[in-house]
SESELUM-580374 format. One record per residue: residue number from 0; residue in one letter; chain; x, y, z of N, C-alpha, C in turn. Coordinates in steps of 0.2 Angstrom, whole numbers, plus 5000, padded with zeros to 4 digits. Atoms other than C-alpha are relative to their C-alpha. Example, Ala and Ser with C-alpha at 12.3 -4.5 7.8 and 13.67 -1.06 7.14 Angstrom:
REM residues 2
 resi resn chain  n_x  n_y  n_z ca_x ca_y ca_z  c_x  c_y  c_z
    0    A     A 5004 4994 5000 5062 4978 5039 5004 5006 5000
    1    S     A 4996 4994 4999 5068 4995 5036 4996 5005 5003
This chain:
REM residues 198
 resi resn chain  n_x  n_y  n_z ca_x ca_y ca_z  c_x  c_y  c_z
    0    X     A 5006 5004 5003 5481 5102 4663 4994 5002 5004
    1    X     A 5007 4998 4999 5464 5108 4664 4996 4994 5004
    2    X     A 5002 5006 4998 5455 5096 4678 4991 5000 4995
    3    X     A 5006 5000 5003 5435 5091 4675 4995 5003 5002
    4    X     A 5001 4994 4997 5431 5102 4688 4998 5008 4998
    5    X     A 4999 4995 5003 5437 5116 4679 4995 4999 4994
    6    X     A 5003 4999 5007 5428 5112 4662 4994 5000 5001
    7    X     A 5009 5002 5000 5412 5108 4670 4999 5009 5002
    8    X     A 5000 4993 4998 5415 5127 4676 5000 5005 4995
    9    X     A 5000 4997 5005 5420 5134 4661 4993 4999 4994
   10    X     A 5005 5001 5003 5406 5126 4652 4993 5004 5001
   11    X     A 5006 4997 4996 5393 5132 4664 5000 5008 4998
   12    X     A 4999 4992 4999 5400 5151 4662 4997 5001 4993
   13    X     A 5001 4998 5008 5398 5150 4642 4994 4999 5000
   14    X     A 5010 5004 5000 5379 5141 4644 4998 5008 5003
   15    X     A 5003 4994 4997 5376 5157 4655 5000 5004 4999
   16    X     A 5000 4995 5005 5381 5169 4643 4994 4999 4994
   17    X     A 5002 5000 5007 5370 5160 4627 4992 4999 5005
   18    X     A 5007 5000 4998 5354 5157 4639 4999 5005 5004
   19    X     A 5003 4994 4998 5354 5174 4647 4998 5004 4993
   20    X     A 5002 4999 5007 5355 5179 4629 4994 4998 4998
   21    X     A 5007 5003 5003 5341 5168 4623 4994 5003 5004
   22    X     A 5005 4997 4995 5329 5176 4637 5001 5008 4999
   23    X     A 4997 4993 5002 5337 5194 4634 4996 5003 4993
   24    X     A 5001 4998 5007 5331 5193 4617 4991 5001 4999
   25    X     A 5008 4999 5002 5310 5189 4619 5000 5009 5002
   26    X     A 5001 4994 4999 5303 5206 4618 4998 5001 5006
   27    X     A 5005 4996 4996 5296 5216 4631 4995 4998 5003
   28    X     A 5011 5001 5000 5278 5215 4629 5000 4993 5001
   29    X     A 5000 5007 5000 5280 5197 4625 4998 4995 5007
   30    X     A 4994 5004 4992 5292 5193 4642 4993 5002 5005
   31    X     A 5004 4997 4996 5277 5203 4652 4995 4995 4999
   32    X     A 5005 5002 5000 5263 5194 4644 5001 4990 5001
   33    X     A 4999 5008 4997 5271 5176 4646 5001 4998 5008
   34    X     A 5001 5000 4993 5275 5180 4664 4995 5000 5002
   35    X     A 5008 5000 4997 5259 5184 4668 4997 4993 5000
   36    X     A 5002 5004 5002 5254 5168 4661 5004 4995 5005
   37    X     A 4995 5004 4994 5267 5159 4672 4999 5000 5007
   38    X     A 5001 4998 4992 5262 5165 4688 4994 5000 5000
   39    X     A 5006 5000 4999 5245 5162 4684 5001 4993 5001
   40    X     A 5001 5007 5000 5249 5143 4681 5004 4999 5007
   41    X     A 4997 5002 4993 5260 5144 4698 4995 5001 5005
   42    X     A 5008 4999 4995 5243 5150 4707 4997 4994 5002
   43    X     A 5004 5004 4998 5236 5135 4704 5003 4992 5002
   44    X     A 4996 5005 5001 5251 5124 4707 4998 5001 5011
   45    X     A 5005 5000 4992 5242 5116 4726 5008 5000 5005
   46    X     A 4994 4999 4998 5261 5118 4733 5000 5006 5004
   47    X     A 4998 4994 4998 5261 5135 4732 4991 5004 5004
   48    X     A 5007 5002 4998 5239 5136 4734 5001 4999 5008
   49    X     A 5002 5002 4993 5243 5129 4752 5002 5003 5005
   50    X     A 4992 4999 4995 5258 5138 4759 4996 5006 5003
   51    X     A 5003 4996 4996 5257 5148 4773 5005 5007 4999
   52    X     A 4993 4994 4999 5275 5158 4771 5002 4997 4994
   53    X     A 4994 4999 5007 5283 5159 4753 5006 5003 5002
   54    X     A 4994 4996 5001 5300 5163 4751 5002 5001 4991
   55    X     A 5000 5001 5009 5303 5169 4733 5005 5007 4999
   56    X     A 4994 4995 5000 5318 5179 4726 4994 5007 4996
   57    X     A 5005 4992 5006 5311 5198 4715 5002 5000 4993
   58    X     A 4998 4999 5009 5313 5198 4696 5003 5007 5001
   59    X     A 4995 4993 5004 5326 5209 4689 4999 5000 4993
   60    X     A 4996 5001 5008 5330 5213 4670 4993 4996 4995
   61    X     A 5004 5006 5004 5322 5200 4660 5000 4994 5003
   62    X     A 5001 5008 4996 5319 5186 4674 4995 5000 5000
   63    X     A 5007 4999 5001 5301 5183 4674 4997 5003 5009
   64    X     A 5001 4996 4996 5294 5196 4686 4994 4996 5005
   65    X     A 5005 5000 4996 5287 5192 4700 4996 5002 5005
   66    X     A 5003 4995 4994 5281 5207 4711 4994 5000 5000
   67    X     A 5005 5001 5000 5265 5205 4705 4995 4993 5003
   68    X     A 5004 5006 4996 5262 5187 4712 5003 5002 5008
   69    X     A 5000 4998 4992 5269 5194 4729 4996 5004 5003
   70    X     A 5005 4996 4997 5259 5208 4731 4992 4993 4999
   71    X     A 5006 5004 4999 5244 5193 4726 4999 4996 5007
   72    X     A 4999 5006 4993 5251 5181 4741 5001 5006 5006
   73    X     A 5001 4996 4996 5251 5197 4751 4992 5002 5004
   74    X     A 5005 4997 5000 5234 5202 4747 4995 4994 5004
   75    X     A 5003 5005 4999 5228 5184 4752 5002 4998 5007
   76    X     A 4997 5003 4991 5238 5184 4770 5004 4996 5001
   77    X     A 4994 5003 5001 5251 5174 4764 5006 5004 5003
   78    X     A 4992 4995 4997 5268 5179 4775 5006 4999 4992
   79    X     A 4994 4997 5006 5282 5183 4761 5005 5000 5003
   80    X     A 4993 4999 4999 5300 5180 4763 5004 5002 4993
   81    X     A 4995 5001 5006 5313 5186 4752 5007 5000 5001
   82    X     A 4993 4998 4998 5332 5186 4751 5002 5005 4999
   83    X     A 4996 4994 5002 5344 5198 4753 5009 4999 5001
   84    X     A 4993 5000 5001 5363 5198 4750 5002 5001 5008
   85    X     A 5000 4998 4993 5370 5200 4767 5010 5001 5001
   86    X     A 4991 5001 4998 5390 5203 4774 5003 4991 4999
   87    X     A 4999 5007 4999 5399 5188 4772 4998 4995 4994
   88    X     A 5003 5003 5007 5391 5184 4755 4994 4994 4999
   89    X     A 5006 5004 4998 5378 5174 4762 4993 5004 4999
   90    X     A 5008 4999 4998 5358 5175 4760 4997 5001 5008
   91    X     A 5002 5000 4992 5348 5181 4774 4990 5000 4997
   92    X     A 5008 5001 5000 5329 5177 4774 4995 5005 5004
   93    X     A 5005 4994 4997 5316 5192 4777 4995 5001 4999
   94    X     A 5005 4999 5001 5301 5194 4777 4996 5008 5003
   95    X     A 5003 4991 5004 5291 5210 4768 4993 4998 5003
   96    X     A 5005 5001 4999 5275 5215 4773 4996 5004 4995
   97    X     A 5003 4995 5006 5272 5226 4757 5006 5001 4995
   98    X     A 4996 5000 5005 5282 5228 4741 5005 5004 5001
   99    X     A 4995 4994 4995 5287 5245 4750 5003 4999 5003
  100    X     A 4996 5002 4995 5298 5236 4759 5006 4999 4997
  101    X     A 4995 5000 5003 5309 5233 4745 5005 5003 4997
  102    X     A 4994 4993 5001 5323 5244 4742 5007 4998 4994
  103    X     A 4995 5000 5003 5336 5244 4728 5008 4998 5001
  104    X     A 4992 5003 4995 5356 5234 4733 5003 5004 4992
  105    X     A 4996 4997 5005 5370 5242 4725 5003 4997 4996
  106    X     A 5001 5006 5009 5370 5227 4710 4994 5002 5000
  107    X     A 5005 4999 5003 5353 5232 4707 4996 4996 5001
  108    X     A 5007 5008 5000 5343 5216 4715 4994 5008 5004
  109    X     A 5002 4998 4996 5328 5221 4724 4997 4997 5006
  110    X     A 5000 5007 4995 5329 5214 4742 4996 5005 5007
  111    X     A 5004 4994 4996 5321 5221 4757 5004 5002 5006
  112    X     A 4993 4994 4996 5327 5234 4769 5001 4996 5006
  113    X     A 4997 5003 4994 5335 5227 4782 4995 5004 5007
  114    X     A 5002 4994 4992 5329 5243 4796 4991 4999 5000
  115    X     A 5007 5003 4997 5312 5236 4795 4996 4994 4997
  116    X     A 5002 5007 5002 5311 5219 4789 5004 4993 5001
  117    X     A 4998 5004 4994 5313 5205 4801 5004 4993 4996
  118    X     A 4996 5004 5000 5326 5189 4799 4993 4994 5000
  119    X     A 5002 5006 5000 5317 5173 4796 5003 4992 4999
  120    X     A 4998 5007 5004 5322 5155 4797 4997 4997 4996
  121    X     A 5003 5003 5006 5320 5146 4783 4998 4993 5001
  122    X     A 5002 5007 4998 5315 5129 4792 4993 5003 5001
  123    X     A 5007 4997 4999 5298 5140 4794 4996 5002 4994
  124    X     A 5003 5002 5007 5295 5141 4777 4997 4994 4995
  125    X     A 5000 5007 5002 5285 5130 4767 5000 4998 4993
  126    X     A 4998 5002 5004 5289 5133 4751 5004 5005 4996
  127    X     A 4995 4995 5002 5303 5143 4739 5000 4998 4993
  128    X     A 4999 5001 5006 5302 5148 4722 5006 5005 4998
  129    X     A 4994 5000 5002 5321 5151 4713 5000 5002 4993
  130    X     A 4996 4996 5011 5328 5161 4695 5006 4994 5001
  131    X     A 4993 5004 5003 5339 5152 4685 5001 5003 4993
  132    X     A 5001 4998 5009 5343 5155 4668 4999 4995 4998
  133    X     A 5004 5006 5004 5340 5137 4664 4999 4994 5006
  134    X     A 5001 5008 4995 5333 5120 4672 4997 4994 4993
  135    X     A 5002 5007 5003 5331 5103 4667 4995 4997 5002
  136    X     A 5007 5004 4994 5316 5092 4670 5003 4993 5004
  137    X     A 4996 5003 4995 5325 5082 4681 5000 5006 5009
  138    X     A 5001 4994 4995 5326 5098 4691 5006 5002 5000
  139    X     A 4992 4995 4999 5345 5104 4690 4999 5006 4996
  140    X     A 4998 4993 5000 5347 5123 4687 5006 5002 4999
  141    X     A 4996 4993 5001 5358 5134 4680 5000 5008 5002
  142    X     A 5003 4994 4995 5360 5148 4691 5007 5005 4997
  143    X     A 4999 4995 5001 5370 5164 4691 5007 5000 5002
  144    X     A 4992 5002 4999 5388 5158 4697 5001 5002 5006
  145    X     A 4995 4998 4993 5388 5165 4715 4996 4994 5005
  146    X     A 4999 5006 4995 5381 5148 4723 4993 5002 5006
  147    X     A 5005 4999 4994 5369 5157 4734 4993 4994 5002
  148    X     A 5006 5004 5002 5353 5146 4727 5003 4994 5002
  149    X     A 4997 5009 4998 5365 5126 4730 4999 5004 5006
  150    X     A 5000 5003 4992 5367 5131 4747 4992 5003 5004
  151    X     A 5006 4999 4997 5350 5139 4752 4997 4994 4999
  152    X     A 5005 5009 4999 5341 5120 4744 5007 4997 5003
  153    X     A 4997 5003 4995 5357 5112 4753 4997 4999 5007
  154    X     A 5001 5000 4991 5350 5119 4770 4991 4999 4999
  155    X     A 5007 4999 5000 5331 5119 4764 4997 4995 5000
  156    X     A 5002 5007 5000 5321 5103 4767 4991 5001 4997
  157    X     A 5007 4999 5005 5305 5111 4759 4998 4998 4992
  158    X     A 5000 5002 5009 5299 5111 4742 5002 5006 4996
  159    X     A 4999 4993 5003 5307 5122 4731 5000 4999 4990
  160    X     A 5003 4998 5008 5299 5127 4713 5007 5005 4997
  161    X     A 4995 4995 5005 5312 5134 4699 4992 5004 4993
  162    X     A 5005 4995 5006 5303 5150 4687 5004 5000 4994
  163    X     A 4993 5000 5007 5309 5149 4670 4994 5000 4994
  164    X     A 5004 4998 5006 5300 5155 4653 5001 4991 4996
  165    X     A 4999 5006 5005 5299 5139 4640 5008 5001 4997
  166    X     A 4991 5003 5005 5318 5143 4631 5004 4999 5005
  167    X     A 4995 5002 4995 5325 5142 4648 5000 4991 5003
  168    X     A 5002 5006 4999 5321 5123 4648 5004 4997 4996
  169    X     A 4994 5005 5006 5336 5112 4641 4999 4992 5001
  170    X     A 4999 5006 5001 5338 5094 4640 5006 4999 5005
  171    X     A 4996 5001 4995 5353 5093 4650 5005 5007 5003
  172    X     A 4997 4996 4997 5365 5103 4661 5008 5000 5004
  173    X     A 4996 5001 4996 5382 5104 4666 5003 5000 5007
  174    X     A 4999 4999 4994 5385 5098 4683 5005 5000 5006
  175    X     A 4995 5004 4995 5394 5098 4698 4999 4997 5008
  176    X     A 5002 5004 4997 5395 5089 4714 4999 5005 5006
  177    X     A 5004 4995 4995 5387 5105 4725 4994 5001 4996
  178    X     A 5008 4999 5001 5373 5107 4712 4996 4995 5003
  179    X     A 5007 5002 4997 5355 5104 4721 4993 5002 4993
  180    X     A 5006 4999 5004 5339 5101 4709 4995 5000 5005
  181    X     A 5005 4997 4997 5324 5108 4713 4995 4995 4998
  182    X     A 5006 5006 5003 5306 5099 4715 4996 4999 4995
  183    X     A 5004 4998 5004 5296 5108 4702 5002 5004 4997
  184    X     A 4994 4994 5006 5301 5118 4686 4990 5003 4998
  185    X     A 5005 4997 5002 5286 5129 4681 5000 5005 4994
  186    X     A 4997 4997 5005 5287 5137 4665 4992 5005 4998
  187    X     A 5007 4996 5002 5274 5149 4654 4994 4994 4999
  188    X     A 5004 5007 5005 5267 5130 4646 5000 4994 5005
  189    X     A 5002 5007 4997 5269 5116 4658 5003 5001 5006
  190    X     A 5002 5001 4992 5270 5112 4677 5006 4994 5001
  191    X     A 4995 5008 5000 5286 5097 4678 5002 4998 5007
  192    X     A 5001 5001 4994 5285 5088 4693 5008 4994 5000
  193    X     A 4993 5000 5001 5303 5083 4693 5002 4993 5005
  194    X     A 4999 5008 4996 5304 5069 4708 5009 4999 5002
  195    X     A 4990 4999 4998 5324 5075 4712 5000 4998 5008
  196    X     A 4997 4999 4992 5323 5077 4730 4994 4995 5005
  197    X     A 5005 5003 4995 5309 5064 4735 5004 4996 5005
């Protein structure tokens, strides 16, 4: 017999096939010009305005791109952390001091190279923006099934912002009792101050 564990499991897997789809599908041009637009309104979001160190994952594929907001927070002297996959299937936090620092992992993320890009604690961070393929204005996320993002906000006592286009925005989300909702969801159209982790 199927427990409720498992269905909230299964349920999640299928959601994560028909909402990579739904994002899969805007065009190109489209995905490019609503990013842009998205990472304009997170400029002005005074979170990320304040911060001295961001930690922020690198768009892939069709996630909304954000190497252009990091070279921005570079160019402004903002320190830059990003993840990288590590042995043992854990995140390791590192900070880039140029985009050329990012190097291609063998899934295809782009994380930074290890041989010249230092370890950061993440209690030195002041704020971390997160992919998902969906959130809710509550702040719960649907992430990518390998868990890495629950326990990064698990261990993170900062503020952390979810990036997400407008169809990645649903009304509810199947949960379980390791998901972590995020402070802030920020989309191409609105800014949602979520109130999960006050």
């Amino acid at each position: 017999m199927t427990n409720s564990n498992d269905s909230i499991a299964e349920a999640k897997q299928l959601l994560r096939g028909t909402t990579r789809a739904r994002r899969d599908a805007i065009e190109p041009a489209e995905r490019a010009t609503r990013s842009s637009a998205l990472l304009e309104r997170a400029t002005l979001f005074e979170g990320l305005a304040t911060a001295a160190v961001v930690h922020t994952y690198v768009g892939v594929g069709s996630e909304v791109q954000t190497l252009p907001l990091i070279e921005q927070l570079l160019d402004h002297g903002v320190r830059v952390v990003c993840p990288r996959v590590a042995a043992g299937n854990h995140l390791e936090h590192r900070e880039i001091r140029s985009t050329d620092e990012l190097v291609e992992s063998a899934i295809g993320l782009l994380e930074p190279d290890p041989n010249c890009c230092s370890e950061v604690a993440l209690a030195t961070v002041d704020l971390v923006l997160v992919p998902g393929l969906a959130f809710t204005r509550n702040g719960y996320r649907l992430g990518y099934g390998s868990g890495y993002y629950d326990r990064l906000l698990a261990e993170c006592d900062t503020t952390v912002v979810g990036i997400a286009l407008a169809e990645q925005l649903l009304d509810a989300l199947p949960r379980e009792a390791h998901d972590r909702a995020v402070d802030v969801v920020i989309t191409d159209s609105e800014t949602i101050h979520t109130g999960a982790r006050a």
